[in-house]
C-alpha positions as CSV (number, residue, x, y, z in Angstrom):
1,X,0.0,0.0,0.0
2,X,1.6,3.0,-1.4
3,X,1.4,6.4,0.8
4,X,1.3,10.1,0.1
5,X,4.0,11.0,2.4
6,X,7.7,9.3,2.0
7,X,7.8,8.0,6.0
8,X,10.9,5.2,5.3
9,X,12.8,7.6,2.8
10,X,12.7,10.2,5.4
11,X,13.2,8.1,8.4
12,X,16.4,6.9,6.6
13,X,17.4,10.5,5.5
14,X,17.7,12.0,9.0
15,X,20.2,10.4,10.9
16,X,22.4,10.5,7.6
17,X,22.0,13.9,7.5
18,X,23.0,14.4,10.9
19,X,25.8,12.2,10.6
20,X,27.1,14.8,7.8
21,X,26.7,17.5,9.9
22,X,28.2,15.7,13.0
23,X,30.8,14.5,10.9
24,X,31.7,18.6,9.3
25,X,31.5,19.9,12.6
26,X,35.0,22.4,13.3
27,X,37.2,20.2,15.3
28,X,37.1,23.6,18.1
29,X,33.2,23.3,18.1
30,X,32.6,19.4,17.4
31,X,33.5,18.9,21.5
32,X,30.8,20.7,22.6
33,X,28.4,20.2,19.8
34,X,29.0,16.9,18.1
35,X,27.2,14.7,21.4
36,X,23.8,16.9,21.3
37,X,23.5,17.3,17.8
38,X,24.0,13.4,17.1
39,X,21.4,13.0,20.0
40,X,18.9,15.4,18.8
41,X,19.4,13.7,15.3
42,X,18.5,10.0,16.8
43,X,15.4,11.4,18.9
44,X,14.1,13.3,15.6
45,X,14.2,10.3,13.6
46,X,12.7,8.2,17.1
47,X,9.6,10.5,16.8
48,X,9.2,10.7,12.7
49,X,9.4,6.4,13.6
50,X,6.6,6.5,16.1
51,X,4.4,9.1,13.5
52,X,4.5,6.5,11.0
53,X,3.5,4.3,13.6
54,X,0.3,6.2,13.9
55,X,-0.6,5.9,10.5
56,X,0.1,1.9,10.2
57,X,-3.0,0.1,9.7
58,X,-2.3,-3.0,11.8
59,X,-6.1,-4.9,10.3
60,X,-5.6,-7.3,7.6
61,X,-5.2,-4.7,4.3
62,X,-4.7,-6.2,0.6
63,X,-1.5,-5.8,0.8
64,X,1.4,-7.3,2.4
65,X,3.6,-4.1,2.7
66,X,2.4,0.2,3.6
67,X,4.5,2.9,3.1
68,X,5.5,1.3,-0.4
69,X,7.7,3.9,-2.0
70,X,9.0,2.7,-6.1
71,X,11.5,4.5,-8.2
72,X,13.3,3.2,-10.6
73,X,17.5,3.0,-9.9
74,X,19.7,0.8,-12.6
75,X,16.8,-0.1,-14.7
76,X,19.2,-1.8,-16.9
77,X,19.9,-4.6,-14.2
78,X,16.5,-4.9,-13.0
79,X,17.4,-2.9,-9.8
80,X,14.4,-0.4,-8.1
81,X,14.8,1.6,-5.0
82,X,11.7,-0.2,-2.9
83,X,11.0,0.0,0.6
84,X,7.9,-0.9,2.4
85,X,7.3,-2.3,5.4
86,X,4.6,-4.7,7.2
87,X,4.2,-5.2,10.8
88,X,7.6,-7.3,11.6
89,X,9.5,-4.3,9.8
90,X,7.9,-1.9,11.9
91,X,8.6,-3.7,15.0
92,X,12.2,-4.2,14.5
93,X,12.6,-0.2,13.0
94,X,10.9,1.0,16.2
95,X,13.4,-0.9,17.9
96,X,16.3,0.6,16.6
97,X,14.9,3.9,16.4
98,X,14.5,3.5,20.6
99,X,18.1,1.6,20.6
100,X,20.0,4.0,18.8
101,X,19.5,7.5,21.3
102,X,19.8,5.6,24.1
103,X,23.1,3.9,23.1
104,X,24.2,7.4,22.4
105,X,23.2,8.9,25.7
106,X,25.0,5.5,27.4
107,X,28.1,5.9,24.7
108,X,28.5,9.8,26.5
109,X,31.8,9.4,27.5
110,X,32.9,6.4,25.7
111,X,35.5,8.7,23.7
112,X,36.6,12.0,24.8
113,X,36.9,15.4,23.3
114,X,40.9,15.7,22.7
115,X,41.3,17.8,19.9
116,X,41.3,15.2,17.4
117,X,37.9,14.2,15.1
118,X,37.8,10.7,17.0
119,X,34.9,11.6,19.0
120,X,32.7,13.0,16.4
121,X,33.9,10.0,14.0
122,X,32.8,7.6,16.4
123,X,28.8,9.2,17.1
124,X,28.5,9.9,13.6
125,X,29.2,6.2,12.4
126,X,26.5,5.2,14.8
127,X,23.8,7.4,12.9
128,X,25.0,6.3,9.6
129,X,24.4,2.5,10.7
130,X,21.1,3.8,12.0
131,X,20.1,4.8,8.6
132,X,21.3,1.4,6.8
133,X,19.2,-0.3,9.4
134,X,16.2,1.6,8.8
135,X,16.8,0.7,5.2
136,X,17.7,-3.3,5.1
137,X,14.4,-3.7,7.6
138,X,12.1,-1.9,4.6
139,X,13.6,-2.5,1.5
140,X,11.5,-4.7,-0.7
141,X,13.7,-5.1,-3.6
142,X,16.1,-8.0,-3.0
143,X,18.8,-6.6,-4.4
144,X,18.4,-3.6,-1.9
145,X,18.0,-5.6,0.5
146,X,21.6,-6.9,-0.3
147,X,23.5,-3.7,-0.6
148,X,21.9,-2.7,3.0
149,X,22.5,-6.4,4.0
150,X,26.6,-5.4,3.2
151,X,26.9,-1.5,3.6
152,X,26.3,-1.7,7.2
153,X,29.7,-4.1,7.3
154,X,31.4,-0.5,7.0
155,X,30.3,1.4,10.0
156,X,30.4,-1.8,12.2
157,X,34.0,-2.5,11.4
158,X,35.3,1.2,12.1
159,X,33.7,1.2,15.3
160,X,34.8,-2.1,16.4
161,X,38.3,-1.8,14.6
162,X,38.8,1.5,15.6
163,X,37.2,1.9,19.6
164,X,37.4,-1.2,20.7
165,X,39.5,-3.3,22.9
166,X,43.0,-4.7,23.1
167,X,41.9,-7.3,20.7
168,X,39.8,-4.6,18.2
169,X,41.5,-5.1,15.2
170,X,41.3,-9.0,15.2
171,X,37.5,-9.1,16.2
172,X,37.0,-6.4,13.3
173,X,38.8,-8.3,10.6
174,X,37.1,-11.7,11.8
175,X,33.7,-10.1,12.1
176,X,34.1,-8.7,8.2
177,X,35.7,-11.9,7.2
178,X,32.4,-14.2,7.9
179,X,29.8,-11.4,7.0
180,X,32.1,-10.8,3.8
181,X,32.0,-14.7,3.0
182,X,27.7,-15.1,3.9
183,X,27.4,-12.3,1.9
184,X,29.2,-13.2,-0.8
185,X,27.4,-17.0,-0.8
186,X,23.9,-14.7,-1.0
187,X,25.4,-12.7,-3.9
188,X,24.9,-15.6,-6.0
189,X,22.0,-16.9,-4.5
190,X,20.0,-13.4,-5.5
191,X,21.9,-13.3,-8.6
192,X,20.4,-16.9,-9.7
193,X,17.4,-15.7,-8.4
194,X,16.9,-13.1,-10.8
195,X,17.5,-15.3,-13.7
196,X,14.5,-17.6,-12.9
197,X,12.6,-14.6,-12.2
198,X,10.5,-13.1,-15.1
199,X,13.6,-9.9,-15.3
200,X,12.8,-6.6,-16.7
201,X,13.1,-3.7,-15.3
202,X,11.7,-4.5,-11.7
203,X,12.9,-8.0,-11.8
204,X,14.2,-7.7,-8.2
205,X,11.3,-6.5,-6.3
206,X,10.2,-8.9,-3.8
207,X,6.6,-9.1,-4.9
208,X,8.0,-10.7,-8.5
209,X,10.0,-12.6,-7.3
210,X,7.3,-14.4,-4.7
211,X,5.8,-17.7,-5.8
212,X,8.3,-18.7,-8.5
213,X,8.1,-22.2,-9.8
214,X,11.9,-22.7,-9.2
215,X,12.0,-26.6,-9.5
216,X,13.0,-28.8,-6.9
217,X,16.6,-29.0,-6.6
218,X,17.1,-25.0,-8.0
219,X,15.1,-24.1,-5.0
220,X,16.6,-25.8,-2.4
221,X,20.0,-24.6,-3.6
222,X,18.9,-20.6,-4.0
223,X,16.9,-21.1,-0.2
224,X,20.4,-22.4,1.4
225,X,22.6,-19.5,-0.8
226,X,20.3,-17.0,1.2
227,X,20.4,-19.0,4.7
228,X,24.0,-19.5,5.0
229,X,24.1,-15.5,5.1
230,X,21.5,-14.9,7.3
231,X,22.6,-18.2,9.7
232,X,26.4,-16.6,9.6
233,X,24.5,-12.9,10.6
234,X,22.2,-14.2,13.2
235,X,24.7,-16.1,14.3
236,X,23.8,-19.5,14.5
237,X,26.4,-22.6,15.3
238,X,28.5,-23.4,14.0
239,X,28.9,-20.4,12.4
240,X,28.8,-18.4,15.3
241,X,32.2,-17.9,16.5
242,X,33.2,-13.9,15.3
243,X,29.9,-12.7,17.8
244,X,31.9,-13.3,20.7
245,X,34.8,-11.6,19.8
246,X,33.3,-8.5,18.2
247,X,30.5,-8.3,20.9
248,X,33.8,-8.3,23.8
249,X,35.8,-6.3,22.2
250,X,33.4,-3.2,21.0
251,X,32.6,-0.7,23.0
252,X,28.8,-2.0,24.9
253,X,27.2,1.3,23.0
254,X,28.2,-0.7,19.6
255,X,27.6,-4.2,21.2
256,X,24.0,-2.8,21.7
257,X,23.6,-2.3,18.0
258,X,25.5,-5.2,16.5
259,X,24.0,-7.9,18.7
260,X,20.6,-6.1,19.5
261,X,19.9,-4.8,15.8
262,X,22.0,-6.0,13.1
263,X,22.3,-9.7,14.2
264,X,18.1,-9.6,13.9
265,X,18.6,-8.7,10.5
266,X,19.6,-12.6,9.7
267,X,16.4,-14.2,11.3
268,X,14.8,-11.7,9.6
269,X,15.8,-12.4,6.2
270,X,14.6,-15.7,7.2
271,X,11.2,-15.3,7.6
272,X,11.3,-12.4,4.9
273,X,13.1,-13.8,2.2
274,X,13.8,-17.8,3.0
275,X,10.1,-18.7,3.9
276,X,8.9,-16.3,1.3
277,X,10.8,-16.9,-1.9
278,X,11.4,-20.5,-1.1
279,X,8.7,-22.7,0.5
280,X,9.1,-25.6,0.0
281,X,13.3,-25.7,0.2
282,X,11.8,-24.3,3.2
283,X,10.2,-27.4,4.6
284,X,13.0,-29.7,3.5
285,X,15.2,-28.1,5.6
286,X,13.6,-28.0,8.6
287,X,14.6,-31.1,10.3
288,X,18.1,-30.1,10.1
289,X,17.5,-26.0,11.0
290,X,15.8,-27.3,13.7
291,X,18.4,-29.6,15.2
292,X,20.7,-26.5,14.5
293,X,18.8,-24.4,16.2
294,X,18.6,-27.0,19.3
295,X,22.4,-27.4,19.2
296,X,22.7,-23.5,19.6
297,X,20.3,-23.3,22.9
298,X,22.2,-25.5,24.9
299,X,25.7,-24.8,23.5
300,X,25.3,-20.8,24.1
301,X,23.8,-21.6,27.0
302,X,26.6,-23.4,28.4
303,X,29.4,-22.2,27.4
304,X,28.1,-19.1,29.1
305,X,27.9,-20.7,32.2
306,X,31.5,-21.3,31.9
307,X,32.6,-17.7,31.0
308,X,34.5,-15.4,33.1
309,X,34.5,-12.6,31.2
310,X,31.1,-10.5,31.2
311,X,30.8,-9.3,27.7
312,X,31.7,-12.9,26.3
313,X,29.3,-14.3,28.6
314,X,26.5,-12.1,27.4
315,X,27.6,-12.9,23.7
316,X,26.9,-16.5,24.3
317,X,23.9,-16.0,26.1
318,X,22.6,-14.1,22.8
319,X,23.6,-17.4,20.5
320,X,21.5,-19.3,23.2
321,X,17.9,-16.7,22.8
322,X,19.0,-16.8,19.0
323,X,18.5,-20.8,19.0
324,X,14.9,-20.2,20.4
325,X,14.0,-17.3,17.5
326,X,15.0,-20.0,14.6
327,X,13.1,-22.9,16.4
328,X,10.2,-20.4,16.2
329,X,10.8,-19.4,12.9
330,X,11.1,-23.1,11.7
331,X,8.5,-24.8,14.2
332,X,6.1,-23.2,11.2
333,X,3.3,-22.9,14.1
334,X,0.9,-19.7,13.8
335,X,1.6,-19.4,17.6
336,X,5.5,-20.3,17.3
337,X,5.9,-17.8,14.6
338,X,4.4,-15.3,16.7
339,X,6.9,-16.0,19.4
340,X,9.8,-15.6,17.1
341,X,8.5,-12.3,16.0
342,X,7.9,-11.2,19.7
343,X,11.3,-12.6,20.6
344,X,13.5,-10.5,18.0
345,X,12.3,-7.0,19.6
346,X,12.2,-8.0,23.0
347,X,15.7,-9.5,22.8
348,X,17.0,-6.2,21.3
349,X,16.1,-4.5,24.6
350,X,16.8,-7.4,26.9
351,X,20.4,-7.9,25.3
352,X,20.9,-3.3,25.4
353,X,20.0,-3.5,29.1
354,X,22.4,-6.5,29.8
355,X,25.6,-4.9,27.5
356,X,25.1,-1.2,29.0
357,X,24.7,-2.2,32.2
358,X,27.8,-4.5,31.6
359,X,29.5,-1.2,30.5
360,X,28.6,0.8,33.8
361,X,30.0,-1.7,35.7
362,X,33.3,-2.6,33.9
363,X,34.1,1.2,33.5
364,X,33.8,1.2,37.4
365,X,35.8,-1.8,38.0
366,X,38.2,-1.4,35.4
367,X,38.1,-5.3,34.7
368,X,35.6,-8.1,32.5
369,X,36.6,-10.9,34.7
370,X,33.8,-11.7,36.7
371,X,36.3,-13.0,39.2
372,X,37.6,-9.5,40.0
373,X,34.1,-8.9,41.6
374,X,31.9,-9.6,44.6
375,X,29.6,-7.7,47.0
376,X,29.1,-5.1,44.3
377,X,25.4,-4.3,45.5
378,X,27.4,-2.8,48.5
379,X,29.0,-0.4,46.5
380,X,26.2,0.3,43.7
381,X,22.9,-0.8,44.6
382,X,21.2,0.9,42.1
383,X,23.2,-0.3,39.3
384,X,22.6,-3.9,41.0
385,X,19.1,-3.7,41.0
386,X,18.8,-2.7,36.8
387,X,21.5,-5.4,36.5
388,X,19.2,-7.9,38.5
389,X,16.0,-6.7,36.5
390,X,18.1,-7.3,32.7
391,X,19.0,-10.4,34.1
392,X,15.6,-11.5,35.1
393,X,14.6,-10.6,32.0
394,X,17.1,-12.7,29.9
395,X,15.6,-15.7,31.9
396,X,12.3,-15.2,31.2
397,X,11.2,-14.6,34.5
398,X,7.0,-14.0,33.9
399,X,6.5,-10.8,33.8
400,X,9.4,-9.4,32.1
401,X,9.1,-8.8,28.4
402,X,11.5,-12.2,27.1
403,X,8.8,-14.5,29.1
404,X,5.9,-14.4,26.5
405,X,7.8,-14.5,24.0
406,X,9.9,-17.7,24.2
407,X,6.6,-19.1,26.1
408,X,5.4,-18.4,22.9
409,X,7.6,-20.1,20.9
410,X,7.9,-23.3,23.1
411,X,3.9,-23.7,23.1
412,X,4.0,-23.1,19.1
413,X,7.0,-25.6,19.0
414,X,5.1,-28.5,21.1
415,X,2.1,-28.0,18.8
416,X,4.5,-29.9,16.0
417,X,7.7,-31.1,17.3
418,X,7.0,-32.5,21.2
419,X,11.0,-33.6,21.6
420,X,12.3,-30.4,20.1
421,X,10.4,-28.2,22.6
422,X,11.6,-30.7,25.2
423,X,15.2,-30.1,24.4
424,X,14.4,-26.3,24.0
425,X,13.3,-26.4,27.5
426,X,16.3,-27.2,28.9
427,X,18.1,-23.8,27.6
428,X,15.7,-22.2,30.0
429,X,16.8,-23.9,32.9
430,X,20.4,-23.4,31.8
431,X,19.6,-19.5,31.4
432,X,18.6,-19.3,34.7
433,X,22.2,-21.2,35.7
434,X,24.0,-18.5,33.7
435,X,21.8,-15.1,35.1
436,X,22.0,-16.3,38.4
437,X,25.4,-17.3,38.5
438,X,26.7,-14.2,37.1
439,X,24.6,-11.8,39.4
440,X,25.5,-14.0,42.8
441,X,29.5,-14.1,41.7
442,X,29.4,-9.9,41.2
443,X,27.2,-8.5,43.0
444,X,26.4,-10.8,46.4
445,X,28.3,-11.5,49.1
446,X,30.8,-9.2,51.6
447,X,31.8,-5.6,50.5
448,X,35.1,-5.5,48.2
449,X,38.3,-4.6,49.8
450,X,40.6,-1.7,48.3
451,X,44.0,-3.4,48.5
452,X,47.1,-1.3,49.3
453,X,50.0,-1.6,46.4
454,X,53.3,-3.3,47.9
455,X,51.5,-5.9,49.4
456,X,52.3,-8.8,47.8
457,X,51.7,-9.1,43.4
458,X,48.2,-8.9,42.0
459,X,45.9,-12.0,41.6
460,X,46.0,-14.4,38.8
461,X,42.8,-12.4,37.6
462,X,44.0,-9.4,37.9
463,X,43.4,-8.1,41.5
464,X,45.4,-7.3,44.9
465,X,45.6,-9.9,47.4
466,X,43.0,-8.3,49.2
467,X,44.2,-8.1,52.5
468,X,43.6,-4.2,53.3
469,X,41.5,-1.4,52.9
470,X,37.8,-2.3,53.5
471,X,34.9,0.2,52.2
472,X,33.9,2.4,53.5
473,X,30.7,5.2,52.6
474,X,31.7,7.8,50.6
475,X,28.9,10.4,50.0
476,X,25.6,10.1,48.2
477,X,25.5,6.2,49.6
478,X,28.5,5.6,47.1
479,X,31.5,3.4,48.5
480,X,35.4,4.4,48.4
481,X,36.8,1.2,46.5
482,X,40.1,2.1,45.1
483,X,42.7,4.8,46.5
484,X,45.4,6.5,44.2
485,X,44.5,7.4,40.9
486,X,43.5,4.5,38.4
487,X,46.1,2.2,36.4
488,X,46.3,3.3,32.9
489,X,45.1,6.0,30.8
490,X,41.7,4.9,30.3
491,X,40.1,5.6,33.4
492,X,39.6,8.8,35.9
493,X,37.7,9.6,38.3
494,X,36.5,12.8,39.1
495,X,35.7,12.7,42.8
496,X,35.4,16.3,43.2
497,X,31.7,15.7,41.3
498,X,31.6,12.7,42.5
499,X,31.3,11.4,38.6
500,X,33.1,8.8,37.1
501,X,34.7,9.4,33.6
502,X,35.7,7.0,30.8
503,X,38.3,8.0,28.1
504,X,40.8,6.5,25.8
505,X,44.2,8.0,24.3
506,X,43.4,6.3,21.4
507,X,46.4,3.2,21.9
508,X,45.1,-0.6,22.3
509,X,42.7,-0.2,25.5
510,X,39.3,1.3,26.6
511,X,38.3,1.6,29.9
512,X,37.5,-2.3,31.0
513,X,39.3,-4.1,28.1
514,X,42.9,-4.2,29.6
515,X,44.6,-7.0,28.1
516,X,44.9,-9.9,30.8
517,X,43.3,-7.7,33.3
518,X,46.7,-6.0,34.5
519,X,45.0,-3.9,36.5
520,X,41.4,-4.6,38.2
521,X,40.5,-1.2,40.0
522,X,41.1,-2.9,43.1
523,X,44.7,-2.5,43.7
524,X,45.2,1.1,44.9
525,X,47.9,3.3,45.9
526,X,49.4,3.6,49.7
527,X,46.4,5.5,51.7
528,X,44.5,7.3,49.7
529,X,40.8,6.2,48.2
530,X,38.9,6.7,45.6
531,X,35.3,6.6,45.3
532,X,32.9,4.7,42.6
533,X,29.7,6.2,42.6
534,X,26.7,4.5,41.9
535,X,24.6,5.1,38.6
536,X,24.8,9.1,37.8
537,X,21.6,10.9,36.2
538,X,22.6,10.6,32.2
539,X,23.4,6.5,33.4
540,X,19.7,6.3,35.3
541,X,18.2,7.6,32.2
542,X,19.5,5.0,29.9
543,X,18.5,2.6,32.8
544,X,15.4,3.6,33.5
545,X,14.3,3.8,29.5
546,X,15.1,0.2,29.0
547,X,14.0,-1.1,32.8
548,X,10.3,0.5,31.6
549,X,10.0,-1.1,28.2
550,X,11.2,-4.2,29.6
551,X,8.6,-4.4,32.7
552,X,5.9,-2.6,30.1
553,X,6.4,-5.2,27.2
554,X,6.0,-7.7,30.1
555,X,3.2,-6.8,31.1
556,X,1.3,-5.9,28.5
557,X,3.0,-7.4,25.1
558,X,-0.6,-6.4,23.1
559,X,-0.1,-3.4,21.1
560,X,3.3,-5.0,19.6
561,X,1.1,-8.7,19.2
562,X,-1.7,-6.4,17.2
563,X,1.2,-5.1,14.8
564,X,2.8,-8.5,14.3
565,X,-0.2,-10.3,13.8
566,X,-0.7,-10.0,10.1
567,X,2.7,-10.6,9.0
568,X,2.7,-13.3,10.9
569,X,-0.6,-15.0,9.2
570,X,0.4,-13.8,6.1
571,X,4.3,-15.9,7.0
572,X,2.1,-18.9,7.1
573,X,0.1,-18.3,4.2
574,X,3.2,-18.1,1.6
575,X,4.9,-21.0,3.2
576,X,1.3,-22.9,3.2
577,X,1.3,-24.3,6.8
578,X,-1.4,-24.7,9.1
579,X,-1.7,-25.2,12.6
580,X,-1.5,-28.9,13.6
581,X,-5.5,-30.1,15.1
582,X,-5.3,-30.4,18.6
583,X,-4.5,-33.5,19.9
584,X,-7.7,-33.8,22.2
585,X,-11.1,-33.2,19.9
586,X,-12.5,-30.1,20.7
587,X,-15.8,-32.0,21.4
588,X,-14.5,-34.1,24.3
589,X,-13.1,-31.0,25.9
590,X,-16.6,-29.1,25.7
591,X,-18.7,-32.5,26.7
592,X,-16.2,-32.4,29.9
């Protein structure tokens, strides 16, 4: 359904515009200006997102996309600029469109204003991926859909390659290495595609390419061309192994985006373009994307259990809810369909609240290893508590937002595979290992020690031998933790305003990502203290956003059901599946 008013090509348009103007800022003025402007650029686009929102018919309408905007771009090769969206688009854009400010707002101080155009670099590449995701979520024409699919590689490897950790540049390269290789594979998968199309000048739009008679085995080998890329972008195993290194080793502002976003964008193109174009290759394959899927639950799950560092574990956990999204996807139930849907936004939240709040607390500990830490809610209670509530959340607990969605997908998973949604529902019992495990070993027990340097080497993880210096309260409920200034040049702390302060020099480390943990923020100089604040006002912002959509979305998942309900059916109508009969007649239940 075609509209008046160009909402996607506008939506797209003003973060890249903003990113120009961030980007040209005067190096003098870009320290004070760059920050707001890139904020006020993300919150304009946030509220042009939830207009169009307002205008979305969420009923059934002849049509599977609104907002359809067609021009023609290389009419030679068949290529048209086509965006639309329908209700699983809108979803995920909303989502980004929320994620994208507040990753700002948390990413505040994640690169200081030195002189130098780093800073301005870094919050303009965030709006620029902002606008490619906006654009591979509504483009219609597959071969849009693939430039999209690969133009966001750029942004993402410049802000992992050059902000991230010790290790940036080899979790950059590997990261564009397997996105390079499943996009490549999809290159000639939309390629083919085109040829058994009917061509012309709009040979690439989606709606011409829908309901092809491909022929058995051409199918089957075009439908895995496209699901290698999107399995290698979700990620699924086994092809799963550059998220951990890229998630760990960006900054959490770009972890939110890469793991929360742009890692939907490949269980996406399942639903959008392997279920779609391909059916029946669709069907064949399920078995084994099923047992794939299964192998990715549990494995995520446990090799998260086993982490000690906290971004990695995160990373893993998000391979694990990743698992539960394809067995939707693939379970081919109305009801598991639904789930998988529901799952993608609500992990995007789930996942930003778990890697920022990560952040806050690595940038006050100065270490990822989870064994530097202990008794933490002594020292930050309120960054405790939003930990505890994302945590909750990844586990499902009822009432936060991730519970009806993977409740969803189990029940629509039982309908049609009984042991798969067996086997699934041991990953929930392991996510509740992982979440609990991680908040007990950080935050519970006795208040940390400050440890006095010359007593004896640090730990084998990084820390004093923690024989000196107990807490004590330090203003504002706050605890003094550390004494001396902080190792390195990545962290300071400016207790005059009782604030802490991230910045980087721009050599191999930021803030928590010290190479082998040298330094923990424990060990502390002869007699003198430092304190670590709890969450300050910009950090409770970001907090309390994401705390309130995830308790809202918990609570009352409706309105983002009612949006998703019509792509959903109209999912299960182009792959022709129906909802198994129940297993019980309906007439014995109603005679009982």
């Amino acid at each position: 359904m075609t509209s008046s008013f160009p909402w996607l090509t506008v939506l797209g348009l003003i973060p890249l515009v903003t990113a120009v103007v961030v980007f040209a800022l005067p190096t003098g003025v870009a320290g004070r200006a760059a920050r707001p402007v890139a904020l006020v650029g993300s919150l304009a686009a946030l509220v042009v997102g939830i207009a169009m929102w307002t205008q979305f018919k969420t009923g059934t309408t002849d049509h599977q996309f609104q907002f359809v905007e067609t021009h023609e771009w290389i009419r030679q090769f068949g290529v048209s600029y086509q965006v639309g969206i329908d209700g699983l688009a809108l979803a995920l854009i909303l989502m980004s469109l929320v994620l994208v400010p507040v990753s700002l707002l948390a990413a505040w101080r994640d690169v200081p204003a030195d002189g130098t155009r780093r800073m301005q670099n870094y919050f303009a590449l965030m709006l620029v991926l902002e606008t490619f995701m906006v654009g591979v979520f509504s483009a219609t024409d597959v071969f849009l859909f693939y430039v999209f699919f690969e133009a966001m590689l750029i942004p993402v490897y410049f802000l992992i390659g050059s902000y991230g950790g010790a290790r940036r540049q080899y979790a950059a390269v590997k990261f564009l290495l397997f996105s390079l290789l499943g996009g490549f594979v999809m290159l000639i998968a939309v390629i083919a595609l085109y040829n058994y199309g009917p061509g012309g000048h709009q040979g690439f739009l989606l709606s011409n390419l829908t309901g092809l008679h491909l022929g058995t085995w051409p199918g089957r080998w075009l439908f895995l061309g496209f699901f290698f890329a999107f399995a290698v972008k979700a990620p699924m195993w086994p092809v799963h192994t550059w998220l951990p290194d890229a998630a760990s080793e960006s900054r959490p502002a770009t972890a939110v985006l890469l793991v929360g976003v742009l890692d939907k964008v490949g269980t996406f193109g399942m639903i959008r373009f392997c279920l779609q174009l391909f059916p029946e290759a669709s069907k064949w394959a399920t078995p084994v994307i099923i047992v794939l899927a299964l192998i990715s639950i549990i494995y995520g799950a446990l090799v998260a259990i086993g982490q000690t560092d906290i971004m990695r574990l995160i990373a893993y956990t998000s391979i694990s809810h990743f698992g539960f999204i394809v067995l939707g996807i693939f379970a081919m139930t109305s009801t598991s369909e639904a789930g998988s849907d529901l799952y993608m936004v609500n992990h995007g939240f789930t996942t930003a609240a778990l890697f920022l709040f990560g952040g806050f607390l690595v940038v006050r500990g100065k270490s990822r290893d989870i064994r530097d830490y202990g008794g933490w809610q002594r020292v930050t209670p309120v960054l405790a508590g939003v930990m505890l509530i994302a945590g909750l959340s990844a586990l499902s607990l009822p009432g936060m937002n991730s519970f009806i969605s993977e409740f969803l997908v189990m029940v629509g998973t039982f309908q049609r595979y009984k042991v798969a949604g067996g086997v699934a529902a041991v990953g929930v019992i392991l996510a509740a290992l992982y979440v609990l495990l991680l908040y007990k070993n950080i935050f519970t027990g006795p208040a940390p020690l400050a440890h006095e340097a010359g007593e004896g080497e640090p730990g084998e993880h990084g820390g004093g031998d923690g024989r000196s210096g107990e807490l004590v309260p330090a203003g504002g409920g706050s605890v003094a933790t550390q004494a001396g200034q902080a190792d390195g040049p990545h962290a300071s702390v400016h207790s005059e305003h009782g604030e802490y302060a991230a910045s980087d020099e721009g050599d191999d480390q930021h803030g928590a990502h010290a190479a082998g943990h040298a330094s923990t923020g424990h060990t502390a100089a002869r007699g003198r203290v430092l304190v670590v604040p709890d969450l300050d006002l910009r950090e409770r912002v970001v907090a309390g956003v994401l705390v309130a959509i995830i308790v809202a979305l918990g609570f009352y998942p409706k309105p983002v059901l009612d949006v998703l309900r019509p792509a959903t059916n109209a999912t299960m109508n182009l792959v022709q599946m129906h909802d198994p009969a129940p297993s019980v007649p309906t007439s014995q239940v109603n005679s009982k």
